[in-house]
C-alpha positions, -999 to 999 in steps of 0.1 A, spaced: -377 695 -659 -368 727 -638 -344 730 -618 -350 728 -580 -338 728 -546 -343 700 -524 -336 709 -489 -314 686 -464 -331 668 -443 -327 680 -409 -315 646 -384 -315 670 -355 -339 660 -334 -357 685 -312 -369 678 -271 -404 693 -264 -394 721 -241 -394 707 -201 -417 721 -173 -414 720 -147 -446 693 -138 -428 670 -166 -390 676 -152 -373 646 -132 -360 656 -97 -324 644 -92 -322 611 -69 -309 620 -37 -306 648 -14 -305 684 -27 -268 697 -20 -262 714 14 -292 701 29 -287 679 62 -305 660 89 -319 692 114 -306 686 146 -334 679 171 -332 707 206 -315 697 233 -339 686 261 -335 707 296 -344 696 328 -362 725 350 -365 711 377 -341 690 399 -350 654 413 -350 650 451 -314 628 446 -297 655 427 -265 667 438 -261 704 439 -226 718 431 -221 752 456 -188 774 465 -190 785 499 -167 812 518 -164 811 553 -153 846 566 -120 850 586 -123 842 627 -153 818 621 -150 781 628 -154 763 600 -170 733 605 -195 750 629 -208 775 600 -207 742 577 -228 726 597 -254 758 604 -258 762 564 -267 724 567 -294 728 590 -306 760 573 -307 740 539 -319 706 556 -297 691 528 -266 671 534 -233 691 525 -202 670 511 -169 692 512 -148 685 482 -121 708 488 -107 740 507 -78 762 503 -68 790 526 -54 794 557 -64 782 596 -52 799 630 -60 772 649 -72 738 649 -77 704 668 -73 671 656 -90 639 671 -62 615 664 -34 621 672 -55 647 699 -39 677 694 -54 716 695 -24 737 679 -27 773 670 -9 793 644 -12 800 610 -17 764 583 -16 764 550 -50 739 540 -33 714 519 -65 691 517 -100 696 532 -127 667 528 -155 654 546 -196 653 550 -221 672 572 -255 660 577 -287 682 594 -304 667 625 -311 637 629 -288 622 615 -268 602 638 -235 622 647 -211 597 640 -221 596 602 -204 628 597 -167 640 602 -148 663 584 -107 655 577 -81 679 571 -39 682 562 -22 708 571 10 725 564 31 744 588 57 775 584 83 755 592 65 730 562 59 702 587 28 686 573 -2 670 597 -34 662 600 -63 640 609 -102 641 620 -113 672 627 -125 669 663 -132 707 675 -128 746 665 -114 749 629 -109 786 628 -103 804 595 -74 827 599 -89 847 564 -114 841 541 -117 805 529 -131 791 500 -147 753 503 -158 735 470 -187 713 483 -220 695 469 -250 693 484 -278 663 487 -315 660 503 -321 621 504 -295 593 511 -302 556 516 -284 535 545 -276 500 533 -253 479 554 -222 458 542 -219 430 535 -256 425 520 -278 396 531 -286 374 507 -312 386 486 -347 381 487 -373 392 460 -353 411 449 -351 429 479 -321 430 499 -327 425 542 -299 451 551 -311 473 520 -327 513 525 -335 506 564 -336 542 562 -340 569 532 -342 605 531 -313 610 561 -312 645 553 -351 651 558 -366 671 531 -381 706 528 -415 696 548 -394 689 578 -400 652 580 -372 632 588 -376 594 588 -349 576 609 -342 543 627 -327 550 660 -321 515 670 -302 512 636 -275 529 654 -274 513 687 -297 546 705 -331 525 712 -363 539 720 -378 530 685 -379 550 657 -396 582 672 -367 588 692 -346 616 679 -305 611 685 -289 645 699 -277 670 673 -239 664 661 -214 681 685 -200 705 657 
């Protein structure tokens, strides 16, 4: 017999070449990739109980609470004054009832104006004061507050309030007695102003229209 060559066998064992329709996908998320983040959702246009944020300067030699009030009437929206700094020449108090003149530091500033016809005794505006001498006072504001320069107020602004009176009555129906006798104090931008007089002690019914606040 002749010599020969016998070849080794070959234990390697070769993988049919992957495609990618026959490759398994990875279990799982592919790295990096993350939930996407929905947009945030923005409100065009403002409810008729939304507060309005609003910085108002009143120029110097101009009675505060009267040009307060006038922007009130002109927006027919309630205005509640947050805060005030700058300086008064003069300025009367209801209690104790005092009219003093001279320059005041405004130390705090705070109150509500409402438009007609709102009942005048449902807004007042409060203020402390502080002297030269740094004597401190102050109280309801009961006439002229008179910027001695330009003053800034931080205020907010509202078209529709609810009058409930406290304590409430028992409920019933889920409806309380005392609960929204009147909405919308501050009217709206038709004009229309819905209002119980005798609520407040004026009479006449409900078409009767109390006189405008004295400020």
């Amino acid at each position: 017999m002749g010599d020969y060559e016998q070849e080794a066998p070959n234990n390697s064992f070769h993988h049919p070449r992957e495609t990618p329709a026959t490759a398994r996908r990875p279990r799982g998320r592919p790295p990096g990739s993350k939930n996407k983040s929905k947009p945030p959702t923005i409100v065009t246009r403002d409810t008729p109980n939304a507060l309005g944020t609003h910085i108002l300067e009143v120029s110097s030699g101009n009675d505060v609470v009267e040009s307060v009030s006038a922007y009130a009437r002109r927006r027919g929206r309630g205005v509640c004054v947050l805060s005030g700094s700058g300086a008064v020449s003069s300025v009367s108090l209801r209690h104790p009832a005092v009219a003093l003149q001279g320059r005041f530091e405004i130390l705090s500033l705070s109150g509500t104006v409402l438009p007609p016809p709102a009942p005048p005794g449902a807004a007042a505006l409060s203020v402390f004061l502080a002297g030269a001498q740094g004597q401190v006072l102050g109280g309801t504001v009961a006439g002229p507050l008179v910027a001695a320069g330009p003053l800034v107020l931080m205020a907010a602004s509202f078209a529709n309030a609810v009058f409930e009176r406290l304590p409430l009555e028992v409920e019933e129906e889920g409806t309380s007695a005392n609960s929204a006798l009147f909405s919308g104090v501050t009217g709206n931008a038709a004009g229309n102003y819905p209002f119980a007089a005798d609520l407040f002690g004026l009479g006449g019914g409900s078409n009767v229209r109390p006189p405008p606040p004295p400020f």
